[in-house]
Backbone as a ProteinNet text record, in pm:
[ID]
protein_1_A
[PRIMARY]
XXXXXXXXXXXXXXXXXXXXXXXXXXXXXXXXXXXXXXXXXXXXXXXXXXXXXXXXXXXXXXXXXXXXXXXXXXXXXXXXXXXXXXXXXXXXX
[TERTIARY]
21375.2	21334.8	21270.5	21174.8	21077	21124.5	21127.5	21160.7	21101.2	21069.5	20973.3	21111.6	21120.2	21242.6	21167	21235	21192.5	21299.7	21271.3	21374.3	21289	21356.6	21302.9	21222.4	21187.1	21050.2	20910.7	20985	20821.6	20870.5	20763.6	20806.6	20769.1	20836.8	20840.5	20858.3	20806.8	20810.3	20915.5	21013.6	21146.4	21118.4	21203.9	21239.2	21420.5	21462.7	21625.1	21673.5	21736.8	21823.9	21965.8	22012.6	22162.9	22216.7	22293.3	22347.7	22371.8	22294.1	22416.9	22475.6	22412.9	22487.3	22497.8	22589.4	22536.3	22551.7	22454.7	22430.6	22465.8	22465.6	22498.4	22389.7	22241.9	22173.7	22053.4	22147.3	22017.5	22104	22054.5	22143.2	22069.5	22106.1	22008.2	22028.6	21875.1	21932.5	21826.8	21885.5	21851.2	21750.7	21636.6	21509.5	21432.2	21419.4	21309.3	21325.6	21483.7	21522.2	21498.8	21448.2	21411.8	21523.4	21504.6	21612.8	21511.8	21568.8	21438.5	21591.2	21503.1	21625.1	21563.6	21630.8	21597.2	21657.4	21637.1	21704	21758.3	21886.3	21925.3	21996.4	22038	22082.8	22262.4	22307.7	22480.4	22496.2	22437.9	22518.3	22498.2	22324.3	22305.2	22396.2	22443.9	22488.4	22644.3	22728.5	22843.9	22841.6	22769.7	22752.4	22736	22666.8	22621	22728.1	22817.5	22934.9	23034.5	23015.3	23138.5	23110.8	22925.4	22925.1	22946.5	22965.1	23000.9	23147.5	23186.2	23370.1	23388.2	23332.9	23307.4	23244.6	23114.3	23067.4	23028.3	23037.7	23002.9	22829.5	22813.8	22677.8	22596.8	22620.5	22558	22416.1	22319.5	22153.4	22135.1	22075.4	22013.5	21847.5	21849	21633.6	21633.4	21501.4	21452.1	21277.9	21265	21111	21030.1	20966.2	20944.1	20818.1	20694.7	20599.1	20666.7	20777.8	20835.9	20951.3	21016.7	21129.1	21269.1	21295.3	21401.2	21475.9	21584.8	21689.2	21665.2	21702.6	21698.4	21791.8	21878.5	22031.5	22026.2	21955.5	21939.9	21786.4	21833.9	21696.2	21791	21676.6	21729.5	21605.1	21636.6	21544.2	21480.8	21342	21291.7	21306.6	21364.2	21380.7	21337.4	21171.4	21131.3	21113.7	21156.1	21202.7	21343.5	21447.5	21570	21541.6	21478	21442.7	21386	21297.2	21245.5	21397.7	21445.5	21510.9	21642.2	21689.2	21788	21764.5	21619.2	21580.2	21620.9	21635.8	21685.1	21809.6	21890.8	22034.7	22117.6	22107.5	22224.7	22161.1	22020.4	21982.1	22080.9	22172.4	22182	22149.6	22045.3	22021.4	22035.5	22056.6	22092.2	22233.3	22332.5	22442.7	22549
12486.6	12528.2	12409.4	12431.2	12336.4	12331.9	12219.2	12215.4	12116.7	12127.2	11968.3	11880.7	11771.1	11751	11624.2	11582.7	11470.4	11350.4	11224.5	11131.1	11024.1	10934.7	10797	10850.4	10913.1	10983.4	11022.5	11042.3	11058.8	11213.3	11271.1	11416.8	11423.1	11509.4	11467.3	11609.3	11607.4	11778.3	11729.1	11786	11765.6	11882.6	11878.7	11927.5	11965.7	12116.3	12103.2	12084.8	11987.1	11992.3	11957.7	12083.8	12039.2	11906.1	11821.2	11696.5	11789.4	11748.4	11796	11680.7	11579.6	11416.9	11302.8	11206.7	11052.7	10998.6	10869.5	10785.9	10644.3	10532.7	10394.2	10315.3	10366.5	10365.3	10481.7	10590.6	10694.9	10847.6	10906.4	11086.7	11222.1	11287	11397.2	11477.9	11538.1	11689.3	11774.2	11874.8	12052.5	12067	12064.4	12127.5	12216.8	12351.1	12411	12456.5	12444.9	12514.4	12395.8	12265.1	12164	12011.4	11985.9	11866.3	11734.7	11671.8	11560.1	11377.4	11286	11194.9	11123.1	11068.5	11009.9	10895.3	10743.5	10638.8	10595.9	10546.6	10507.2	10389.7	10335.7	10243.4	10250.3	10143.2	10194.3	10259.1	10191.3	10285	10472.4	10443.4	10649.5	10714.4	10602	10705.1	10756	10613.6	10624.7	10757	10748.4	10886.1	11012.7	11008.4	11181.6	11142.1	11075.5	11145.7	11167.5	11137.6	11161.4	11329.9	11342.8	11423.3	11585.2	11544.1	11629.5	11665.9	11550	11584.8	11704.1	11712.1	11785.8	11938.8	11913.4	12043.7	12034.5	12087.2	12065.6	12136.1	12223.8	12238.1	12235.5	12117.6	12098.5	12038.8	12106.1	12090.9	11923.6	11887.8	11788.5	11752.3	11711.9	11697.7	11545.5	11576.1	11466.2	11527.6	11360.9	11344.6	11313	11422	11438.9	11311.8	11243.8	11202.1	11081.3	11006.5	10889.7	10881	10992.1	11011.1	10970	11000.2	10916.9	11028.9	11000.2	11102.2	11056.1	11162.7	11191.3	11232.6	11145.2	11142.7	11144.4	11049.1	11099.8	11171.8	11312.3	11350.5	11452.7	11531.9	11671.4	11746.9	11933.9	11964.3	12032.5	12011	12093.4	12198.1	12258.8	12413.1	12491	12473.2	12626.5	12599.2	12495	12476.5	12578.5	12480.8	12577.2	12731.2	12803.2	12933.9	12963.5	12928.1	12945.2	12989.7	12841.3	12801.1	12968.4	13015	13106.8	13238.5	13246.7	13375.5	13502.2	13596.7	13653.4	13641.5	13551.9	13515.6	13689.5	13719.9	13792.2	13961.7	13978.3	14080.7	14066.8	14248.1	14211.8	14171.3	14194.3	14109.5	13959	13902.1	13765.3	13696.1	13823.4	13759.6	13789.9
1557.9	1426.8	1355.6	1268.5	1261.3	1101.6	962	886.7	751.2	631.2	611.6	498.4	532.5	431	387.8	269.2	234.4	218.9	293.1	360.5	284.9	186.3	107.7	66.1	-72.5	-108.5	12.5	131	191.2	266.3	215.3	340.3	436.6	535.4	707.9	728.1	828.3	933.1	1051.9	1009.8	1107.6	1221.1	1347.4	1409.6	1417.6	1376.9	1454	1560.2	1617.3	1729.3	1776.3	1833.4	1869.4	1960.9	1935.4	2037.8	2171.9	2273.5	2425.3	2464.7	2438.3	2524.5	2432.1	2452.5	2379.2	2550.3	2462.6	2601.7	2495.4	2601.5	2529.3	2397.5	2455	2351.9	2272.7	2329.2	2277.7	2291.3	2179.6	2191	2279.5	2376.6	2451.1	2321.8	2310.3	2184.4	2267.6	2226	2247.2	2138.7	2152.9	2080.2	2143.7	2081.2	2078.1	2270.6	2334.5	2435.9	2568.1	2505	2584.6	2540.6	2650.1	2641.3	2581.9	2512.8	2450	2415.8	2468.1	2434.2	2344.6	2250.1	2108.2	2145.6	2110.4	2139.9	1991.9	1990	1852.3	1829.5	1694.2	1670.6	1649.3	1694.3	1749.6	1598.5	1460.8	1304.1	1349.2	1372.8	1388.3	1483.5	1566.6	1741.6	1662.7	1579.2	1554.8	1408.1	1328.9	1247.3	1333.1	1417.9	1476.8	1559.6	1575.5	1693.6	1574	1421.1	1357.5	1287.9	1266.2	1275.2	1369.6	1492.7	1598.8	1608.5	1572.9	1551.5	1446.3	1371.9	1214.2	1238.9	1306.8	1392.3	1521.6	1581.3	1756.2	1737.7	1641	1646.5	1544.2	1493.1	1402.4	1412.9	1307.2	1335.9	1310.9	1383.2	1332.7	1286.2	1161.7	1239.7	1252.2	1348.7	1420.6	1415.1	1387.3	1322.3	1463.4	1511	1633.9	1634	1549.9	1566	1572.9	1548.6	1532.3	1667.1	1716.7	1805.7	1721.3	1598.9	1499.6	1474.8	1419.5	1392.8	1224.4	1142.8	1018.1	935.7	869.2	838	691.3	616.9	473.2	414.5	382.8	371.2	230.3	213.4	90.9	149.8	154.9	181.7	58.6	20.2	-141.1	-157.8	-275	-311.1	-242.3	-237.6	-146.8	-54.2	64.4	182.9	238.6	94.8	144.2	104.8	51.6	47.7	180.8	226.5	346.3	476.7	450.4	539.6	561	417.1	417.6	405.9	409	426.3	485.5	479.3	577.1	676.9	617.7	653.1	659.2	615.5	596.6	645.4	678.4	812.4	888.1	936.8	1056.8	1186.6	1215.9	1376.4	1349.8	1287.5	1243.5	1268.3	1249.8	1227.1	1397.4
[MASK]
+++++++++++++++++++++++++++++++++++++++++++++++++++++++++++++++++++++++++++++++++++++++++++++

């Protein structure tokens, strides 16, 4: 799922993806049904494993033109409208 958030005043076209692996210096994630490895810094690796304790599937975005994981962002109003659209259709749930 593709998403635009804005991280340090700059907006970015994220990508969602679920963790399947950590490695010693880099996380495997599940994007878009493809396995993709992001390399990270031990602070990001030790947050997204505290975040995994918390949710096992929890989205992450990752700023696909950079290969970076994206930890402080907000997404803009009519992003999150976008984003919850149609939540509550059944074929959704």
């Amino acid at each position: 799922m593709d998403l635009s958030v804005i991280s340090y005043g700059e907006n970015l076209n994220v990508t969602l993806g679920v963790i399947k692996e950590f490695r010693e210096e880099s996380v495997v994630f599940s994007l878009n049904g493809e396995e993709v490895v992001i390399p990270t810094s031990t602070n990001t690796l030790n947050r997204l494993k505290e975040m995994v304790e918390e949710n096992e599937f929890a989205l992450i975005p990752i700023h696909m033109e950079t290969k970076t994981v994206i930890l402080d962002f907000k997404i803009p109003e009519q992003g999150l409208a976008e984003l919850v659209e149609g939540i509550d259709e059944p074929h959704l749930l």
